[in-house]
Residue, then its C-alpha position, 0 to 999 in steps of 0.5 A: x674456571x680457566x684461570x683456577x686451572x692455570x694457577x694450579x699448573x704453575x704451582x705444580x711446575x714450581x713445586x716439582x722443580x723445587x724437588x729436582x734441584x734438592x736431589x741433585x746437590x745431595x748428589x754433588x757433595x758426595x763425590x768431591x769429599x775427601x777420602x777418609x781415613x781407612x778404618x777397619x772395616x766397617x760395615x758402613x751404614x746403608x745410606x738413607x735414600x733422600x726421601x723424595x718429597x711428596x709431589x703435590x697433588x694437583x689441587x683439583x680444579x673447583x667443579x663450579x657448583x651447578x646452578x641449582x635449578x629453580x624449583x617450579x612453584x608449586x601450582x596452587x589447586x584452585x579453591x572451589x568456589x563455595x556452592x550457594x545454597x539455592x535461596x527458596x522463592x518466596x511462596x506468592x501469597x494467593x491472590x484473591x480472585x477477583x469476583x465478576x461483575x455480572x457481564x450485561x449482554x448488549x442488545x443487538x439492533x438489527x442492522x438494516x440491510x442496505x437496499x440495492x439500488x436497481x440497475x435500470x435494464x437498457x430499454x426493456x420492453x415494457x410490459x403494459x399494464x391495464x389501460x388507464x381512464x385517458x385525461x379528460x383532455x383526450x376524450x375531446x380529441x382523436x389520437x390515432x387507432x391504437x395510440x394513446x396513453x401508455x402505448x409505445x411512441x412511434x419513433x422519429x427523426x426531425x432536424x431543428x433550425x440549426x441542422x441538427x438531427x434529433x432521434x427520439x430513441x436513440x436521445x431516450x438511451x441518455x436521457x431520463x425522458x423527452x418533453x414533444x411539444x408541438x406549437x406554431x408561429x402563429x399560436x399565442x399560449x404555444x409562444x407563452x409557454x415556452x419561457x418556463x419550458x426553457x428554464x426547465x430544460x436548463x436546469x435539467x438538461x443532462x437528464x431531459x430533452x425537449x423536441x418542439x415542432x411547429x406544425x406552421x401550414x404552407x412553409x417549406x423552411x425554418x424561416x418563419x421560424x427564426x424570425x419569430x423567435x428573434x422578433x418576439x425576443x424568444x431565446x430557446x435553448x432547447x431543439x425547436x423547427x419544423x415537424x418535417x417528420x410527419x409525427x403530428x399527422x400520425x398522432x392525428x392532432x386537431x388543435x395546439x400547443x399539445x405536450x407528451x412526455x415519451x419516459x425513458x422506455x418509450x411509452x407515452x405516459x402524459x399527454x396534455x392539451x393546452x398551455x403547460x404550467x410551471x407547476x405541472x412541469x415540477x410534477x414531470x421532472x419529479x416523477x421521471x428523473x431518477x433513479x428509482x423510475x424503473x417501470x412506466x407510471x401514467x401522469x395525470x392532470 
């Protein structure tokens, strides 16, 4: 653009000095000619003014062209998506109902109720039923007035050879029942019993006791005691010594070996004269151990 202006400005300058210098010589010519010759007088022709030349119009400086905007593309409105068309759901077919079988009820069997198992009282006092007929054993000898079979053992304490002291009931609160047998030194069938008495309490020590009391006249100490078992090669387990107590006078005993069974309530429920056997000590243990004992039975040869 700047450049178009200057080349439009210089040839303007030329053509205008062009005009000038054509003006002047016209000028110049005419005032050194000679005078001419007078001749009448003539009205002399007006002279034709130079006709100035026309000054050139300045080319007009190029209006640069305007660069044409751009016209925005036109936003093409968005094609609607074709709605389509809801497919049907195929009608299920029905499906045929099955036909029940018919339901047999099962048959309930009764359940059977647990029996509870009976909580043993701490020592109640039992309530004594009818006096039962006394083993045949007892008709022979004399027990003291008011004591027998099913009547409460008097309680007592006797210490054995090893110094140790033996309650009956306070021995009655751990174990099923106590065994009192009641023997001397010098007793063969007392001394014949006592292997198969022992064998019994080792094999149900935890739930019996065994309290033998030698009833030897005249000794004041274990003594004689001691030196029989180890003579007679007796190895007792049990509690065995002298009846230091006195119970054996109580009970009024006339003859020997003599064996009770005191149950776990106190009453005295056996009483035996004579040897025991090994059967009738089976017997004993089955009929007071355990847990289904809950009230007194009476034990008969």
């Amino acid at each position: 653009m700047k450049q178009r202006r200057v080349l439009a400005l210089l040839l303007a300058l030329t053509l205008c000095i062009t005009g000038l210098a054509g003006c002047g010589g016209n000028t110049q010519s005419e005032a050194t000619a000679p005078p001419a010759t007078q001749a009448p007088a003539e009205t002399p022709a007006p002279t034709p003014e130079p006709t100035p030349e026309a000054t050139p119009e300045p080319t007009p400086e190029a209006t640069p062209e305007a660069t044409p905007e751009p016209t925005p593309e036109p936003t093409p409105e968005p094609t609607p998506e074709p709605t389509p068309e809801p497919t049907p759901e195929p009608t299920p077919e029905p499906t045929p109902e099955p036909t029940p079988e018919p339901t047999v009820e099962p048959t309930v069997e009764p359940t059977a109720e647990p029996t509870p198992e009976p909580t043993p009282a701490p020592t109640p006092e039992p309530t004594p039923e009818p006096t039962p007929e006394p083993p045949k054993s007892l008709v022979d000898m004399s027990i003291a007035e008011g004591l027998t079979v099913g009547s409460r053992m008097p309680d007592f304490t006797f210490t054995d050879i090893n110094g140790v002291s033996h309650n009956l009931y306070n021995t009655l609160i751990q174990k099923d029942f106590v065994l009192v047998n009641f023997w001397a030194t010098w007793c063969d069938p007392c001394k014949q019993e006592f292997p198969f008495i022992n064998q019994t309490y080792l094999a149900h020590k935890n739930d019996m006791d065994v309290f033998a009391m030698s009833i030897d006249i005249g000794y004041d100490d274990d003594a004689r005691i001691k030196d029989t078992l180890t003579t007679e090669n007796l190895n007792i387990s049990f509690p065995v010594g002298m009846d230091n107590t006195g119970i054996s006078t109580e009970l009024g005993l006339k003859s020997i070996p003599v064996s009770m069974v005191v149950d776990r309530y106190g009453v005295i429920c056996y009483y035996h004269m004579g040897k025991l056997s090994e059967d009738m000590l089976a017997k004993i243990v089955n009929t007071y151990i355990g847990d289904s004992y809950t009230q007194s039975v009476i034990l008969s040869d």
